[in-house]
Rosetta silent file (secondary structure, phi, psi, omega in degrees, C-alpha in Angstrom):
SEQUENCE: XXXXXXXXXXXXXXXXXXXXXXXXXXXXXXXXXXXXXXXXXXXXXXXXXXXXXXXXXXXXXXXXXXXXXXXXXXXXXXXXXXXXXXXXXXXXXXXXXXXXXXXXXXXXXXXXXXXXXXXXXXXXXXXXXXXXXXXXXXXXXXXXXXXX
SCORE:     score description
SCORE:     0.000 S_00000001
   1 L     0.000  -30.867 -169.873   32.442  -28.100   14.564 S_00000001
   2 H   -61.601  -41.248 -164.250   35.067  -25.530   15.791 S_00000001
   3 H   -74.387   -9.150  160.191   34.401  -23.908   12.379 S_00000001
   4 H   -74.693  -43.876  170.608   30.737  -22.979   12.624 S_00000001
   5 H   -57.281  -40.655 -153.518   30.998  -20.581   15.604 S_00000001
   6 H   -83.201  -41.374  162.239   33.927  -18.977   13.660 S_00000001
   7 H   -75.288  -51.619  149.184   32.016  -18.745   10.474 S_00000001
   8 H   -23.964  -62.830  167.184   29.089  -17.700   12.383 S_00000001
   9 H   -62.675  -47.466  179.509   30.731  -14.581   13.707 S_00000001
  10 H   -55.606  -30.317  171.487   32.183  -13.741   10.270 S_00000001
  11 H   -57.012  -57.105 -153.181   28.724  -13.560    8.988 S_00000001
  12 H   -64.571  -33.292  163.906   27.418  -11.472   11.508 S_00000001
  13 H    -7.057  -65.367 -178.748   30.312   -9.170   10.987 S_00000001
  14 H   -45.374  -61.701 -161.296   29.535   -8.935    7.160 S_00000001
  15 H   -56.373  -36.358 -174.249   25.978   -7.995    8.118 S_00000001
  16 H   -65.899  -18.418 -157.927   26.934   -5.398   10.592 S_00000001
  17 H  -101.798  -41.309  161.084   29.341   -4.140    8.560 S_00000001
  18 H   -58.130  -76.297 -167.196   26.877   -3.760    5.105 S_00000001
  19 H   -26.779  -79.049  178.647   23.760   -2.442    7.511 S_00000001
  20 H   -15.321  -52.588 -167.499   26.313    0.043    9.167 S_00000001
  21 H   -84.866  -10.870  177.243   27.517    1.369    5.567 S_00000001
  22 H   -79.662  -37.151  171.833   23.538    1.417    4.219 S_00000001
  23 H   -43.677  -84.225  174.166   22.593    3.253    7.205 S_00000001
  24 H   -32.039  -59.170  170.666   25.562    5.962    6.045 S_00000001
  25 H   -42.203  -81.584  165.487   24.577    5.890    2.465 S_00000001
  26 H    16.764  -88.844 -172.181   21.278    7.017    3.947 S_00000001
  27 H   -51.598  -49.234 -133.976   22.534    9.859    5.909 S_00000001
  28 H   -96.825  -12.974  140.138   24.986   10.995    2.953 S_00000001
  29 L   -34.011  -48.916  177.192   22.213   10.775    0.959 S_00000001
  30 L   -63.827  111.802 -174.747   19.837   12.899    2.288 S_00000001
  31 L   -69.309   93.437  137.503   19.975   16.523    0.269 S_00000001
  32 E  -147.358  122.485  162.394   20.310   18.778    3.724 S_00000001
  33 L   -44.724   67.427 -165.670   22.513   21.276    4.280 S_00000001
  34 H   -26.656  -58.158 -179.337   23.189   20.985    8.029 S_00000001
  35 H   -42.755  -35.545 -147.318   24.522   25.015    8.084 S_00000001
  36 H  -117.438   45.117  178.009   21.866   26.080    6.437 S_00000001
  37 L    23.318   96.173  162.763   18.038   24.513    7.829 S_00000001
  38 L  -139.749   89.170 -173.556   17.675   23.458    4.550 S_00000001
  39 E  -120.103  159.695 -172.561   16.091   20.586    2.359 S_00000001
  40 L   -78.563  119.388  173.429   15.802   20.000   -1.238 S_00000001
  41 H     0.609  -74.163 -176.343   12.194   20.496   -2.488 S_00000001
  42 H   -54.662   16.904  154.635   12.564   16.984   -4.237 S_00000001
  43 H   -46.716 -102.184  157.752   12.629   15.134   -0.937 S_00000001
  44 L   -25.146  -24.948 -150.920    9.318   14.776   -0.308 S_00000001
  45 L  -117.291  -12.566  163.039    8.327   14.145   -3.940 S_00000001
  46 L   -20.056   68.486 -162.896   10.595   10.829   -3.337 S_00000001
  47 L   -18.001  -27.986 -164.968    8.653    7.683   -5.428 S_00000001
  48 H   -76.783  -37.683  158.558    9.735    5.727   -2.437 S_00000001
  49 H   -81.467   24.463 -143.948    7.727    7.569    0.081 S_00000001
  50 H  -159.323  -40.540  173.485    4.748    8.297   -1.693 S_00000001
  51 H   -75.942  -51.769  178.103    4.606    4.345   -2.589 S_00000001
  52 H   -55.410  -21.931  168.023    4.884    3.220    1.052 S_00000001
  53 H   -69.602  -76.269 -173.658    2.039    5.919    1.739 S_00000001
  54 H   -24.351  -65.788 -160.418   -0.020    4.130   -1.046 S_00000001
  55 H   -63.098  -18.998 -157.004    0.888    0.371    0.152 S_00000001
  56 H   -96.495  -28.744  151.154    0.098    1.220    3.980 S_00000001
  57 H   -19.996  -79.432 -162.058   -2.876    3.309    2.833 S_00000001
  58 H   -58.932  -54.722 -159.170   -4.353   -0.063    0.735 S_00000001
  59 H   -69.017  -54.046  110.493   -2.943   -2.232    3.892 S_00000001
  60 H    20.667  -90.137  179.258   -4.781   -0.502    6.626 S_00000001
  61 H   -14.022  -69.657 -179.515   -8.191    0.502    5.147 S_00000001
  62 H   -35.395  -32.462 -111.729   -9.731   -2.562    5.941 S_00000001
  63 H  -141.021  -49.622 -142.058   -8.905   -2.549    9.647 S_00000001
  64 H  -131.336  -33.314 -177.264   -8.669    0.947   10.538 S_00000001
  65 L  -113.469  -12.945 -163.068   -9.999    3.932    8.287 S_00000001
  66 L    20.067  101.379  171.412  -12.892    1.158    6.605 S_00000001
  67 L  -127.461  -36.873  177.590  -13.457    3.613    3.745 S_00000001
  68 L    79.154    0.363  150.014  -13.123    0.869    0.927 S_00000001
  69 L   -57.609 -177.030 -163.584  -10.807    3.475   -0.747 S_00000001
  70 L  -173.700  175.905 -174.594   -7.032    3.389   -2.474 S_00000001
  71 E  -117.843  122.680 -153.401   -4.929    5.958   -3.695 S_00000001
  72 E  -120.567  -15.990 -175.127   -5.124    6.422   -7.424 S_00000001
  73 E   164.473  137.115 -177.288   -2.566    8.831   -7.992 S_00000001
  74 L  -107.843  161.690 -157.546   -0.445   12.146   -6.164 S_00000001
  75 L  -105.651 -144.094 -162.484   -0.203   15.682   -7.084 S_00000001
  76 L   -91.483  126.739  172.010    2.744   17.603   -6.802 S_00000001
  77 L   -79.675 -175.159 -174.562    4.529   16.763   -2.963 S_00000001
  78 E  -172.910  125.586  179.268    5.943   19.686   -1.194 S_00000001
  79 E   -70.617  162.012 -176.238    7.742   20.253    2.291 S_00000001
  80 E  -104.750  -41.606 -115.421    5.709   22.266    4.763 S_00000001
  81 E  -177.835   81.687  150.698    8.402   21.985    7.274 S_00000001
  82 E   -67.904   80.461 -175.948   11.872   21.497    8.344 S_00000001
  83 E  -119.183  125.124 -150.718   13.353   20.490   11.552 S_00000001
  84 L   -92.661 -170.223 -164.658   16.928   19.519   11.573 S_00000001
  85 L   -75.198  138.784  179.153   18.940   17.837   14.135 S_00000001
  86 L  -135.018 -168.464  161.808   19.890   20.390   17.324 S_00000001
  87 L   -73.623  -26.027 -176.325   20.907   19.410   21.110 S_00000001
  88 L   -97.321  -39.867 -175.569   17.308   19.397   22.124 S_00000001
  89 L   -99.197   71.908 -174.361   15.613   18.031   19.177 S_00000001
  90 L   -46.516  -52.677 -147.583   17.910   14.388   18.491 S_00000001
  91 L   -84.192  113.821  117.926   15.855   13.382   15.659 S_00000001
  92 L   -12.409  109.793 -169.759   15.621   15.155   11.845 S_00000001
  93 E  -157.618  118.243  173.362   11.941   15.249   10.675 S_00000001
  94 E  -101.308  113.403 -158.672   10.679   16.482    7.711 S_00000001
  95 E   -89.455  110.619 -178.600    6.577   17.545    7.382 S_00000001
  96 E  -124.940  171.641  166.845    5.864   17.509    3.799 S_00000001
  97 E  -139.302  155.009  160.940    2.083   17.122    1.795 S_00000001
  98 E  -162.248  145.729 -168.219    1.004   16.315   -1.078 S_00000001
  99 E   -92.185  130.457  161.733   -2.542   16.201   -2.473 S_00000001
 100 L   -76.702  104.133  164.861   -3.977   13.071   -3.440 S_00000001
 101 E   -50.165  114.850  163.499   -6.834   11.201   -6.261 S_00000001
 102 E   -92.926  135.213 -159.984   -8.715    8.855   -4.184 S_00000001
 103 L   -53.183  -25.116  165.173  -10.212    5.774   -5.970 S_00000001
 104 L   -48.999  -73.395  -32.068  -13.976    8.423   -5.430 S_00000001
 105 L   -12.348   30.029  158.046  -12.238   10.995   -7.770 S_00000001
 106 L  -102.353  157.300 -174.078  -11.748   13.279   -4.603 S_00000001
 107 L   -92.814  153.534 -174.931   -8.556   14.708   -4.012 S_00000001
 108 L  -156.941  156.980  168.759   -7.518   14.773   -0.546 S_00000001
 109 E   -72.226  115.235 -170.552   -4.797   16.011    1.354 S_00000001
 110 E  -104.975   90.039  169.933   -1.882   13.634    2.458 S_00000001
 111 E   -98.761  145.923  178.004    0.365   15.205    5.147 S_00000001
 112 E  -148.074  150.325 -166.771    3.101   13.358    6.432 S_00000001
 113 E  -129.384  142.040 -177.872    6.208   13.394    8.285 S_00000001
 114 E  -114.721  125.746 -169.750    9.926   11.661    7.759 S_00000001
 115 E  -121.166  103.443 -170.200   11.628   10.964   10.890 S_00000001
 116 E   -80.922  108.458  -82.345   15.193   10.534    9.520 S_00000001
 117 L   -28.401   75.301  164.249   17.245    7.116   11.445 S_00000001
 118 L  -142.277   32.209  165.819   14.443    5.899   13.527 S_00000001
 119 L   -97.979 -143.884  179.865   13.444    2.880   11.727 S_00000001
 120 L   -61.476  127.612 -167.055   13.720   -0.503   12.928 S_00000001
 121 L    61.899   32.352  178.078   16.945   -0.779   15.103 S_00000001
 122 L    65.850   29.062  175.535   17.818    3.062   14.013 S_00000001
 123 L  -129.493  106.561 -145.587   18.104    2.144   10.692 S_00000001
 124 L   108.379 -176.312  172.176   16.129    3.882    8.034 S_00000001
 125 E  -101.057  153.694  133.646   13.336    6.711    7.996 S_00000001
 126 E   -77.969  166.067  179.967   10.373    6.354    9.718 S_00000001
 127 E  -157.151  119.607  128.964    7.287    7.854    7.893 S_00000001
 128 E  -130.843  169.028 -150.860    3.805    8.575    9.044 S_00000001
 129 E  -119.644  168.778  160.230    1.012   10.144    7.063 S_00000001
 130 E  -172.293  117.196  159.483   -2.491   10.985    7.738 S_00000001
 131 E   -49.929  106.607 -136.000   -5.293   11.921    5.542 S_00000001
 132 L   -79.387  164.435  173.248   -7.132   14.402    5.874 S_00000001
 133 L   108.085  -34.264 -155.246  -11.148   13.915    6.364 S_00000001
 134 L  -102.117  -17.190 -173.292  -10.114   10.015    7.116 S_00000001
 135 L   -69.312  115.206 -163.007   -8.374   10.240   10.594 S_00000001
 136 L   -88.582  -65.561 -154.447  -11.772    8.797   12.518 S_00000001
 137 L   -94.775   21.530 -170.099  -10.592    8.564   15.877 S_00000001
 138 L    40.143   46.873  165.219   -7.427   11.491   15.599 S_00000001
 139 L   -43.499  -59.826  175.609   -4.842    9.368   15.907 S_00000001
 140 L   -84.061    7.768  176.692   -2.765   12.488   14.491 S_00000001
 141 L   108.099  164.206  163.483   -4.969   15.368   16.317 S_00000001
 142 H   -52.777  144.657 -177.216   -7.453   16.860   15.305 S_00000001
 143 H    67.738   -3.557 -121.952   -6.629   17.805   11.051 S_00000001
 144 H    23.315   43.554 -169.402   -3.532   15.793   11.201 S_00000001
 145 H   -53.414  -31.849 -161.787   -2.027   18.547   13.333 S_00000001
 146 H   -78.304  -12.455 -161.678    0.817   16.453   14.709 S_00000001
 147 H  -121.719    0.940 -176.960    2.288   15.335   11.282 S_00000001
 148 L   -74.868    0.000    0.000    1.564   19.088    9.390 S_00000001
């Protein structure tokens, strides 16, 4: 029995000690030049964020935009917007768009913004998007102003 608390701790160790270094990987990841307010185009255009738009898009709809639409397919993405980390501003957040093929065949706008370690338990990006034409009740402002 003594050896379950003791193994117990060593786990959580492990985990803290993996999260901790994915979290970095993250960071060291991210193409921005702190000196220079700078991000790499190619950001934005990131399969991972553009799929997570897609899944939460499809996930949603029922509930919240009722449109009975999907996302069929993204244009070219593109930042809008850079604001790096300062004394005032804690947070990193990048405003990027990209236009979007809607299961209709209209194209639509997707703007969205990456909030760089603020996902669950500071770990991860956050990301939210908004479409334009589709925000009903302006959750992001009027236009998606808050996420352009």
């Amino acid at each position: 029995m003594t050896k379950s608390p003791r193994l117990a701790s060593i786990c959580l160790a492990l985990i803290m000690t993996f999260t901790m270094a994915a979290h970095s990987a993250m960071a060291a990841d991210l193409p921005v030049d702190p000196e220079a307010d700078f991000v790499s185009e190619d950001v934005c255009a990131q399969p991972g964020y553009l799929s997570t738009i897609a899944k939460r898009f499809q996930r949603y709809d029922p509930a919240y935009y009722q449109t009975g639409l999907s996302i069929v397919h993204f244009g070219h993405a593109r930042t809008t917007r850079y604001e790096p980390e300062t004394e005032t501003f804690l947070i990193p957040r990048l405003y990027c768009q990209v236009p979007a093929v809607m299961s209709d065949g209209r194209e639509r706008t997707v703007f969205y913004l990456i909030e760089y370690g603020v996902g669950f338990s500071s770990i991860g990006d956050n990301l939210e998007f908004c479409i334009s034409g589709l925000d009903r009740w302006h959750v992001y402002g009027s236009h998606c102003h808050s996420v352009r």
